[in-house]
C-alpha positions in Angstrom: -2.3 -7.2 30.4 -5.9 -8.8 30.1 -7.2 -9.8 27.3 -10.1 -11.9 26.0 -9.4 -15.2 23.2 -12.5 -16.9 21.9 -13.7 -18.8 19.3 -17.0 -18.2 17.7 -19.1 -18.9 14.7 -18.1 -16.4 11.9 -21.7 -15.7 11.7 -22.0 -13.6 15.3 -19.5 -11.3 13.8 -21.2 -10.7 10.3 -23.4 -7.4 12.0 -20.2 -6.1 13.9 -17.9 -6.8 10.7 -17.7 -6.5 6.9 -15.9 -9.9 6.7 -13.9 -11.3 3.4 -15.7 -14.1 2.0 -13.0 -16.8 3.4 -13.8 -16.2 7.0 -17.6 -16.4 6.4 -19.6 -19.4 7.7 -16.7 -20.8 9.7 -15.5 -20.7 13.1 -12.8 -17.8 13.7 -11.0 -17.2 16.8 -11.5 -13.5 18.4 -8.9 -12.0 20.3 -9.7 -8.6 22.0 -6.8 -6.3 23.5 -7.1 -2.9 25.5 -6.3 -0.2 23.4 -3.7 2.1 24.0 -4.2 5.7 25.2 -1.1 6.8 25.1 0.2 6.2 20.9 3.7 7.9 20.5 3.6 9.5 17.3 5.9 8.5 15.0 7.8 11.4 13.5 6.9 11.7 10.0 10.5 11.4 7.9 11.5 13.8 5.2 12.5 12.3 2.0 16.2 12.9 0.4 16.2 13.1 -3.2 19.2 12.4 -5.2 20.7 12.7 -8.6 21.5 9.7 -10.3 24.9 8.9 -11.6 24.6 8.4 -15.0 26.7 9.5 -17.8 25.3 12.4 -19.6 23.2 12.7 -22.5 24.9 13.5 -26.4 24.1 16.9 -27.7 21.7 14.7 -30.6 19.6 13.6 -27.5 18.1 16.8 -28.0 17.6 16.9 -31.8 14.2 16.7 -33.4 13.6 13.1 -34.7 13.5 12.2 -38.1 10.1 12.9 -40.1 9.9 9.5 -41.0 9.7 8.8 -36.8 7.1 11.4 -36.7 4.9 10.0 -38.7 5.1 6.4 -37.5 4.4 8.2 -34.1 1.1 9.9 -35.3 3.0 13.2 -34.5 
């Protein structure tokens, strides 16, 4: 495979790319590749949900809270 290596002045690139500020106004080394024309896709995955183990909740989970809890809540 061919490709091109060079190093240039950070500057040259400024028009071509939105560089970060740490590569500005230093020297940066280019490489250039062929791109690919033939990209196998990657099939997409489908996603397993699961129950967690956990012990269950009390009955009193469910209860209404306390006034007093209300109020300290703004509720």
């Amino acid at each position: 495979m061919e490709y091109l290596r060079q190093t240039v002045g950070s500057d040259k690139l400024s028009d071509v790319f939105d560089l970060p500020a740490a590569l500005r106004n230093r020297k940066v080394q280019v490489i250039i590749l062929p791109a690919e024309d033939n990209v196998a896709e990657v099939p997409k995955r489908k996603r397993q949900f699961d129950f967690v183990d956990a012990p269950t909740l009390p009955d009193s989970f469910f209860d209404p809270l306390p006034e007093e809890e209300l109020q300290a809540w703004g509720l």
